[in-house]
DOROZA-306914 format. One record per residue (C-alpha): residue number from 1; y, x, z. Coordinates in nm, 3 decimals, always signed. Layout:
N
+-----+---------+---------+---------+
!   k !   north !    east !      up !
+-----+---------+---------+---------+
! NUM !       Y !       X !       Z !
...
+-----+---------+---------+---------+
END
This chain:
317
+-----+---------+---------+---------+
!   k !   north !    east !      up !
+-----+---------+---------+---------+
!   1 ! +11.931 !  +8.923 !  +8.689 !
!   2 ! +12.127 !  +9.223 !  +8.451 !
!   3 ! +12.349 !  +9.313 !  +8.557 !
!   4 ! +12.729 !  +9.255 !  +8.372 !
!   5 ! +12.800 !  +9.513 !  +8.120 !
!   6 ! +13.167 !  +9.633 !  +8.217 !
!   7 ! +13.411 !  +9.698 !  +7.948 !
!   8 ! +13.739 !  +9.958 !  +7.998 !
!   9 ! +14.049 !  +9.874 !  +7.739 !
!  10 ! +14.244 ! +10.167 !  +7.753 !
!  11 ! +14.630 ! +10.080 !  +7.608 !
!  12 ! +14.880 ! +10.230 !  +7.371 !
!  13 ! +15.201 ! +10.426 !  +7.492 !
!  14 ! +15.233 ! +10.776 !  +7.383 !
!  15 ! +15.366 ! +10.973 !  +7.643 !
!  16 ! +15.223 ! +10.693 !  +7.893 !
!  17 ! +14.909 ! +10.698 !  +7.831 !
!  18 ! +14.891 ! +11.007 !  +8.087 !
!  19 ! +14.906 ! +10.710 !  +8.351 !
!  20 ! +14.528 ! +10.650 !  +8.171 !
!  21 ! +14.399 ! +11.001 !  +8.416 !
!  22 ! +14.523 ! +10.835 !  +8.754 !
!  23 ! +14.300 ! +10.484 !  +8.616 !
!  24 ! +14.006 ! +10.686 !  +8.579 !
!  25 ! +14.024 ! +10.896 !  +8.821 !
!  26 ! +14.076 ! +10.588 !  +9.091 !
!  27 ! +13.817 ! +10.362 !  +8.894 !
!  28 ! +13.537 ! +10.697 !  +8.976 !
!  29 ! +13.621 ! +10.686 !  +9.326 !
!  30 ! +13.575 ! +10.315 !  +9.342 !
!  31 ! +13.226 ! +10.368 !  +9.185 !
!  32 ! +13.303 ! +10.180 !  +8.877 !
!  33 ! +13.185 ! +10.301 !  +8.562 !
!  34 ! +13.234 ! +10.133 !  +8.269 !
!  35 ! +12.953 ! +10.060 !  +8.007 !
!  36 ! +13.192 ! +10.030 !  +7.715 !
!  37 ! +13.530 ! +10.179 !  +7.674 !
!  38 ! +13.790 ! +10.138 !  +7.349 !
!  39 ! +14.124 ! +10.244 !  +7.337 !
!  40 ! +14.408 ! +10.247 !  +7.099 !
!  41 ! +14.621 ! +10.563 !  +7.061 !
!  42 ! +14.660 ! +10.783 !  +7.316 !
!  43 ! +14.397 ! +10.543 !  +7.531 !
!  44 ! +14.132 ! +10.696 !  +7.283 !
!  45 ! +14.289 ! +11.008 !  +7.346 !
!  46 ! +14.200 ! +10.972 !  +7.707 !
!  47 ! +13.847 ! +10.753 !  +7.682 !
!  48 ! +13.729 ! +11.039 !  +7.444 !
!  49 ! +13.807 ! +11.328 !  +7.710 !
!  50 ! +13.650 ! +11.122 !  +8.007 !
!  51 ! +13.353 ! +11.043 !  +7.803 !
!  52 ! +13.266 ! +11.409 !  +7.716 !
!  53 ! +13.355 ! +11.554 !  +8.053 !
!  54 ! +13.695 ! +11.684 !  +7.965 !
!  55 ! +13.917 ! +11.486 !  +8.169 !
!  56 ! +14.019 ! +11.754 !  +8.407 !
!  57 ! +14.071 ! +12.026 !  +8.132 !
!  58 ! +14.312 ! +11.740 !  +7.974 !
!  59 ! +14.495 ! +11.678 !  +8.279 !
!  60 ! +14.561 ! +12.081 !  +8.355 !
!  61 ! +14.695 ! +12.081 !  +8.003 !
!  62 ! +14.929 ! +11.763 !  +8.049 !
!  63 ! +15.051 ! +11.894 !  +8.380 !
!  64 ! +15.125 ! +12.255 !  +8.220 !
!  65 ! +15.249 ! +12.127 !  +7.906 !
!  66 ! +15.635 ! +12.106 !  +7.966 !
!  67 ! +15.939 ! +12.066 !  +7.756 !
!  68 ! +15.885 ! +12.364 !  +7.631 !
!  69 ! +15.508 ! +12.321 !  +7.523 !
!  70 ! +15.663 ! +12.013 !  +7.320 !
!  71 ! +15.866 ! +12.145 !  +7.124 !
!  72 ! +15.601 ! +12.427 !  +6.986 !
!  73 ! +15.376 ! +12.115 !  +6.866 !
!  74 ! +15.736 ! +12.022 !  +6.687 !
!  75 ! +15.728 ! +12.060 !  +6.266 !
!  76 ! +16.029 ! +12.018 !  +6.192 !
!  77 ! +16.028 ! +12.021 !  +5.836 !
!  78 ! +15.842 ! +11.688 !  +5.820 !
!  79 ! +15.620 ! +11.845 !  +5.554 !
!  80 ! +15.286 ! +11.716 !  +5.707 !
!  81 ! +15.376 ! +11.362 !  +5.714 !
!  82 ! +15.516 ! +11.324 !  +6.093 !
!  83 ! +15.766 ! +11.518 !  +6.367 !
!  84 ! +15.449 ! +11.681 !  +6.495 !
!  85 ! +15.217 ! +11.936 !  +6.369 !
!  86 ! +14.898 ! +11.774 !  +6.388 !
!  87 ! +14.672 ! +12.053 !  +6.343 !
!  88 ! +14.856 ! +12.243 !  +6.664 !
!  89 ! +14.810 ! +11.950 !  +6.885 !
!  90 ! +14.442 ! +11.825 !  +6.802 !
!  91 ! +14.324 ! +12.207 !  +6.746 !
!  92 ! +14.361 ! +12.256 !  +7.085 !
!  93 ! +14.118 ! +12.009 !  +7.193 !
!  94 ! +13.843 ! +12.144 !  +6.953 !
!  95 ! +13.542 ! +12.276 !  +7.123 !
!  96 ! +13.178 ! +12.218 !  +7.133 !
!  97 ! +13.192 ! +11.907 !  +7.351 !
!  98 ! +13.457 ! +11.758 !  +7.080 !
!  99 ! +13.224 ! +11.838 !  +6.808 !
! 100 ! +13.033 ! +11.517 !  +6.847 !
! 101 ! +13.009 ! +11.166 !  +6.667 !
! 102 ! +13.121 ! +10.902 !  +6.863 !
! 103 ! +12.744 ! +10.703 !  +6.846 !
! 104 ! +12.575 ! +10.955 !  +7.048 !
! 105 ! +12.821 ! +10.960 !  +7.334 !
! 106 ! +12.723 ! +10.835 !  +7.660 !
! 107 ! +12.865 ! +10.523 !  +7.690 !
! 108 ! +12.969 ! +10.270 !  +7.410 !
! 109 ! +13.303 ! +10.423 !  +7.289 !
! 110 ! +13.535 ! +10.240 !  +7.017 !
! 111 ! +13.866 ! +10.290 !  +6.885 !
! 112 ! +14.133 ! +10.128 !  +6.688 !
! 113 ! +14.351 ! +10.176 !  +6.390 !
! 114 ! +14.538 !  +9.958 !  +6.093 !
! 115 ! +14.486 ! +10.023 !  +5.774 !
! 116 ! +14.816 ! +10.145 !  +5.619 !
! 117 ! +14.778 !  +9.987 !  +5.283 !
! 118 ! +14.720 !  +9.637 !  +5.418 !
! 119 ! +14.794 !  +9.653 !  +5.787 !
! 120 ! +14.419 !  +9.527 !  +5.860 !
! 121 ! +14.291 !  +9.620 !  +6.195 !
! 122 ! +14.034 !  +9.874 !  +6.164 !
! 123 ! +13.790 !  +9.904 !  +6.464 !
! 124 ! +13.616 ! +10.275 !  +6.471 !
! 125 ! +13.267 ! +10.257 !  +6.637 !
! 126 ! +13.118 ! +10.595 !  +6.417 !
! 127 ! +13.267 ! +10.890 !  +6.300 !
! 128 ! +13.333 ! +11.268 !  +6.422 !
! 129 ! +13.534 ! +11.233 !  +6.780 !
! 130 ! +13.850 ! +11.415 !  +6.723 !
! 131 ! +13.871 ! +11.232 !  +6.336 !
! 132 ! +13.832 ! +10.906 !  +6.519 !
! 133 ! +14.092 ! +10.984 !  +6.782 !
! 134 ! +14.320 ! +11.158 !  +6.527 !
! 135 ! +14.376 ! +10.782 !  +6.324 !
! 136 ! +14.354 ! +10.579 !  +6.607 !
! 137 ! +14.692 ! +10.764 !  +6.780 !
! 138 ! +14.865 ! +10.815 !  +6.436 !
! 139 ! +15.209 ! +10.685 !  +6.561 !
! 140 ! +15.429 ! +10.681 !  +6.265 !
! 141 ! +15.713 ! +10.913 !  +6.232 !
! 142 ! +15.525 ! +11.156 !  +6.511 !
! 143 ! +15.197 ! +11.199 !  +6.351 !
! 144 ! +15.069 ! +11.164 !  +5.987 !
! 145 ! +14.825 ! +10.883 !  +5.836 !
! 146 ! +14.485 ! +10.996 !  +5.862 !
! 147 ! +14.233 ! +10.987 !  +5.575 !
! 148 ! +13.880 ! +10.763 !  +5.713 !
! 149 ! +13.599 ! +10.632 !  +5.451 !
! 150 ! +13.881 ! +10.611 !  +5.180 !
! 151 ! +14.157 ! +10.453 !  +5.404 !
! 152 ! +14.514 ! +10.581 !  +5.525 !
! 153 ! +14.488 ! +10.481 !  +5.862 !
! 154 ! +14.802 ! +10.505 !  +6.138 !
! 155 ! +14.827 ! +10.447 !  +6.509 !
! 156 ! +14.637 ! +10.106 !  +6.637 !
! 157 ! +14.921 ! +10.020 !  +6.815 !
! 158 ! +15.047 !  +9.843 !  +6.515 !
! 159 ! +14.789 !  +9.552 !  +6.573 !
! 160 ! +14.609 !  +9.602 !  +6.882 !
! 161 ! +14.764 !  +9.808 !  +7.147 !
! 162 ! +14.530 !  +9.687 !  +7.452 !
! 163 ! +14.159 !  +9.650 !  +7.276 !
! 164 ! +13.968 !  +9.397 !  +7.504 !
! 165 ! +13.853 !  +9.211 !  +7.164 !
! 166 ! +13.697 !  +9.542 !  +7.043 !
! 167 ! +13.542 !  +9.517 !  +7.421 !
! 168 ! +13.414 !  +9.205 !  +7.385 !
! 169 ! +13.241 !  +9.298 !  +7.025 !
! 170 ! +13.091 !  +9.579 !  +7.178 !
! 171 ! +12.910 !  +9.387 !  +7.444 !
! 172 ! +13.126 !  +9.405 !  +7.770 !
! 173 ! +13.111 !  +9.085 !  +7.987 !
! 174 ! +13.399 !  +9.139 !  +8.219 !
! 175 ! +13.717 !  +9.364 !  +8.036 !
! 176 ! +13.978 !  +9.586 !  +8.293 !
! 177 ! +14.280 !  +9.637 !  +8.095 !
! 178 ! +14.529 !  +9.900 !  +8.131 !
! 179 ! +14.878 !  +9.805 !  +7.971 !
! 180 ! +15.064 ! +10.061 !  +7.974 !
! 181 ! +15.372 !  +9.855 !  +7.785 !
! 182 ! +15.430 !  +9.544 !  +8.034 !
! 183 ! +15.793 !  +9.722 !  +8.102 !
! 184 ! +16.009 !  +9.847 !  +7.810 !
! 185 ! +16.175 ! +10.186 !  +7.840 !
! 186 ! +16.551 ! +10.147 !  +7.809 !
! 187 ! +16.829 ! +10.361 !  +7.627 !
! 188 ! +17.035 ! +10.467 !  +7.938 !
! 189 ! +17.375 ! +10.440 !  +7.695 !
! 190 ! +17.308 ! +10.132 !  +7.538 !
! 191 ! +17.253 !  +9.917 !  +7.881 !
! 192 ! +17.479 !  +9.595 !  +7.863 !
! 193 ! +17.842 !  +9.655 !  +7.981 !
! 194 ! +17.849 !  +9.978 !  +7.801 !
! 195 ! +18.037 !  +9.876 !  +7.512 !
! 196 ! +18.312 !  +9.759 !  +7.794 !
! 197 ! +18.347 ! +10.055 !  +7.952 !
! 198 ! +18.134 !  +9.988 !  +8.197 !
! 199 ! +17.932 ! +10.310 !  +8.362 !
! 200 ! +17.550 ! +10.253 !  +8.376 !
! 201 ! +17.404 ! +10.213 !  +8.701 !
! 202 ! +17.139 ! +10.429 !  +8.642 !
! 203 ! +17.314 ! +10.755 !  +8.574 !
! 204 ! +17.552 ! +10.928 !  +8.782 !
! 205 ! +17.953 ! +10.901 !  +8.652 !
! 206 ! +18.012 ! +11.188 !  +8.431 !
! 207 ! +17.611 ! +11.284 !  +8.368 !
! 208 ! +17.473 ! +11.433 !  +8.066 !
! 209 ! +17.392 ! +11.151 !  +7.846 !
! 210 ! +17.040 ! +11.149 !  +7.596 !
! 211 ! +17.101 ! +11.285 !  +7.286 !
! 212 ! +17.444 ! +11.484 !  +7.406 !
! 213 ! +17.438 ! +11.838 !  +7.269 !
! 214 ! +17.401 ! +12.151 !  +7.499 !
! 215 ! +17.793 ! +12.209 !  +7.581 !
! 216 ! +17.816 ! +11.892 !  +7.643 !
! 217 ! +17.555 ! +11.836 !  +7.859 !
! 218 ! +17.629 ! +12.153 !  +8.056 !
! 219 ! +18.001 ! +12.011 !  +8.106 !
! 220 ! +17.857 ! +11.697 !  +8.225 !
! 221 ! +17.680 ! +11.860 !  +8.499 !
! 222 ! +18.066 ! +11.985 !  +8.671 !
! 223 ! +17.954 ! +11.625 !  +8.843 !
! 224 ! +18.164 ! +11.289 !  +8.884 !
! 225 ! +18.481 ! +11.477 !  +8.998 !
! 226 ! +18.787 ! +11.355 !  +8.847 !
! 227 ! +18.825 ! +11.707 !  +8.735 !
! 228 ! +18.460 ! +11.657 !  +8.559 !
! 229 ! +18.590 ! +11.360 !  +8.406 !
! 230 ! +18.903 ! +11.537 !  +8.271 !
! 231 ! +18.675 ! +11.806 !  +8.115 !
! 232 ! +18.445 ! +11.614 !  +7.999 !
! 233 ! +18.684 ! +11.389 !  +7.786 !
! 234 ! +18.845 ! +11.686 !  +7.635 !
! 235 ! +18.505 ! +11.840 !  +7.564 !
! 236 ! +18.420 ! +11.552 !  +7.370 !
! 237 ! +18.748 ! +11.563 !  +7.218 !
! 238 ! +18.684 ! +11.872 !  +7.100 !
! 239 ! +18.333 ! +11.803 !  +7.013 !
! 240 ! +18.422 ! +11.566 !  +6.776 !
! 241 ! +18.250 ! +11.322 !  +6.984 !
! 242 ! +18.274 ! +10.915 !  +6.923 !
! 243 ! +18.112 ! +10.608 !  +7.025 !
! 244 ! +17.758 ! +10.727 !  +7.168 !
! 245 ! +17.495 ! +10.607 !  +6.899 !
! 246 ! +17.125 ! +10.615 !  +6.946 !
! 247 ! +16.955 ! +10.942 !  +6.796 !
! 248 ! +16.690 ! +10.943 !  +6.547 !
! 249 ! +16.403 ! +10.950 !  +6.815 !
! 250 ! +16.573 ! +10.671 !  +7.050 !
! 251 ! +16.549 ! +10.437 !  +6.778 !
! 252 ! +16.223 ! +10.517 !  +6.649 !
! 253 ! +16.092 ! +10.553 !  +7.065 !
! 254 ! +16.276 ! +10.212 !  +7.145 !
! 255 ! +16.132 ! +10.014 !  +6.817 !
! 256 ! +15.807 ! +10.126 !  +6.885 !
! 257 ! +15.831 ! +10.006 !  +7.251 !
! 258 ! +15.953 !  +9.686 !  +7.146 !
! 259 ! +15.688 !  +9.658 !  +6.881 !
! 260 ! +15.453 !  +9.751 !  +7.131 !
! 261 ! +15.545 !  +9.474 !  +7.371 !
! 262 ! +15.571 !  +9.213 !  +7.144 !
! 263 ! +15.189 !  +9.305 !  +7.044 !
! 264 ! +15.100 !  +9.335 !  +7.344 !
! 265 ! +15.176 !  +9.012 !  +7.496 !
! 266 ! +15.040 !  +8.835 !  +7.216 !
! 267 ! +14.695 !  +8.977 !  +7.248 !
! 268 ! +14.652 !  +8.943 !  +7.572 !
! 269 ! +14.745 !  +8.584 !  +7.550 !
! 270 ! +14.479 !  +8.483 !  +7.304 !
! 271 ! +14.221 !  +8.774 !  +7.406 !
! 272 ! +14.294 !  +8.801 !  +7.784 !
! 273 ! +14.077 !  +9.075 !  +8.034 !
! 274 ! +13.932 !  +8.972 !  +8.330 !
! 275 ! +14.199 !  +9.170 !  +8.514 !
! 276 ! +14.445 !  +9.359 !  +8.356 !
! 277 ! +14.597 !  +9.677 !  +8.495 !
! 278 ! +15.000 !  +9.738 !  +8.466 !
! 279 ! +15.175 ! +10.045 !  +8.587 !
! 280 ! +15.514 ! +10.026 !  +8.624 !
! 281 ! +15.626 ! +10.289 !  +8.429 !
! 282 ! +15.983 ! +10.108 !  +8.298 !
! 283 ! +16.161 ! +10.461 !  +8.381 !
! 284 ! +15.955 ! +10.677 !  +8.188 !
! 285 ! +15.976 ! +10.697 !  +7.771 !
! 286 ! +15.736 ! +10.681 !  +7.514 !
! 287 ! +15.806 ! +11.066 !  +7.438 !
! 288 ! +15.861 ! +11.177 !  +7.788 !
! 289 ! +15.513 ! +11.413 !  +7.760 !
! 290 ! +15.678 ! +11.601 !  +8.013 !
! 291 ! +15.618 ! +11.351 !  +8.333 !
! 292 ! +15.245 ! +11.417 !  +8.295 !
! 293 ! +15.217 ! +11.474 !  +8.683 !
! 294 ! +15.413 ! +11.139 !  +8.804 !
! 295 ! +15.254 ! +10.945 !  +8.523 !
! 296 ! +14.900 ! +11.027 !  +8.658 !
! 297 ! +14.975 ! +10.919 !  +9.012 !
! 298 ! +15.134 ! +10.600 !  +8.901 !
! 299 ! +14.809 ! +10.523 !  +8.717 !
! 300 ! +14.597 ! +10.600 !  +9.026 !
! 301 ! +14.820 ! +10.451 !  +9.312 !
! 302 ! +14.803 ! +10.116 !  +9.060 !
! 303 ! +14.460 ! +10.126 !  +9.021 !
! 304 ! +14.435 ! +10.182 !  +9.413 !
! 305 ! +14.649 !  +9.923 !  +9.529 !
! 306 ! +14.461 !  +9.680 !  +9.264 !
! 307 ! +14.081 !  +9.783 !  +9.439 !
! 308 ! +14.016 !  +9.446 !  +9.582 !
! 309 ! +14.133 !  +9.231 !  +9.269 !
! 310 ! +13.873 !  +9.489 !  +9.086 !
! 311 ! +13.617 !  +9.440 !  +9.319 !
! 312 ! +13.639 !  +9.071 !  +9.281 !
! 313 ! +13.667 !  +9.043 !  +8.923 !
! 314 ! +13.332 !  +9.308 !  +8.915 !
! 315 ! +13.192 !  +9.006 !  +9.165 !
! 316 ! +13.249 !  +8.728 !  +8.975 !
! 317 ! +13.167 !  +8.822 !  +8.637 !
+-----+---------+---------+---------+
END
């Protein structure tokens, strides 16, 4: 008998999809190699350095990256179309092994974008590697719309953000999914009760708040001391500070999530995987590219802890 082509949808989520290293690198020590793999967004990101041997000098570069290495991918005059400077960030991955067409990789690889103009879901199965990975993770606002066989595409998020029908196309017979969106990300100042008064749980009293500027945030370190307190309302006092509002990038990170979600669930529902992978990674945001090293060994201890449903689903299929 053939054996069961397996297929490997690799999820949306930005900043998230570093949970995508620990998957891969606990799926290789299971044995299981996939015979197709598609991803959307930062998934192709990921599928495209596994598939040309590149998965360690990604994760080195994740891990090292930083708050600081961030902010120099940062344009922020918005002139090329996004927040980030696309030819800093995808430059860095260009090398000989990246210099390839997607059809003569190893295994099956796909990838998917929307069209801009009409929001059709465009799946990529040929085309230069980094050009094909470059449209599929165009998030809006972060990256600009990339120009493919006379189409703007953006991020294919925006219609598929787990791709186990682009699987299915490309031959797989059983589909692990990786969802990187099954928990939403939440704004720590705009949890309910806030409005009230109440503190959030989740931060300590008097902490530096997202989006607070640098004094600010400095004061808020003093700690939860009614003397903290004290100096922290006169600092924002003086500050000119008012009701805490969600900055630009909260409410483009938190739509996106909730776009993402939305998707998400709805996909699966019609297309569902024969066992779909979710890390909980509710804590960490869609921008946090800083949490490289946690995100990796949530991704693995998931995949770990999910061997014997794996090993089944491989069984049955």
């Amino acid at each position: 008998m053939a054996r069961h082509r397996i297929g490997l949808a690799l999820g949306s989520g930005a900043a998230r999809g570093w949970a995508h290293i620990g998957v891969l690198r606990a799926l290789e020590q299971m044995g299981v190699r996939p015979d197709v793999l598609c991803g959307t967004s930062v998934g192709a990101l990921v599928g495209g350095a596994y598939l040309t041997d590149q998965l360690d000098d990604l994760q080195e570069w994740a891990k090292s990256m930083g708050l600081m290495g961030v902010l120099k991918l940062v344009d922020i005059t918005f002139s090329r179309g996004g927040l980030v400077a696309v030819e800093k960030a995808f430059e860095l991955f260009r090398n000989p092994r990246t210099d390839v067409r997607i059809e003569t990789l190893p295994i099956a690889f796909g990838a998917v974008a929307a069209d801009l103009a009409t929001g059709r879901e465009i799946w990529l199965r040929e085309g230069h590697l980094l050009d094909v990975v470059r449209a599929s993770a165009a998030m809006p606002g972060l990256f600009p719309a990339v120009r493919h066989n006379d189409l703007w595409l953006v991020d294919g998020a925006l219609v598929n953000p787990v791709p186990v029908s682009l699987c299915r196309a490309m031959g797989a017979d059983v589909v692990i999914a990786v969802n990187l969106n099954a928990e939403m990300s939440t704004l720590p100042r705009l949890v309910a009760g806030a409005e009230a008064g109440e503190p959030d749980p989740k931060l300590p009293l008097g902490g530096p708040k997202p989006g607070d500027n640098p004094l600010a945030q400095m004061l808020a370190r003093l700690g939860a001391s009614k003397v903290g307190e004290r100096t922290r309302f006169f600092a924002s006092q003086l500050l000119g500070e008012k009701e805490p509002v969600p900055n630009v990038l909260e409410v483009m990170a938190a739509s996106i999530d909730i776009m993402q979600d939305r998707i998400t669930r709805s996909r699966l529902a019609g297309e569902p995987a024969e066992l779909v992978l979710t890390p909980r990674l509710g804590h960490i945001g869609i921008l946090d590219f800083d949490k490289a090293e946690e995100l990796i060994e949530l991704g693995y201890a998931t995949a770990m802890s999910m061997r014997p449903a794996i090993e089944m689903a491989l069984k049955r299929a």
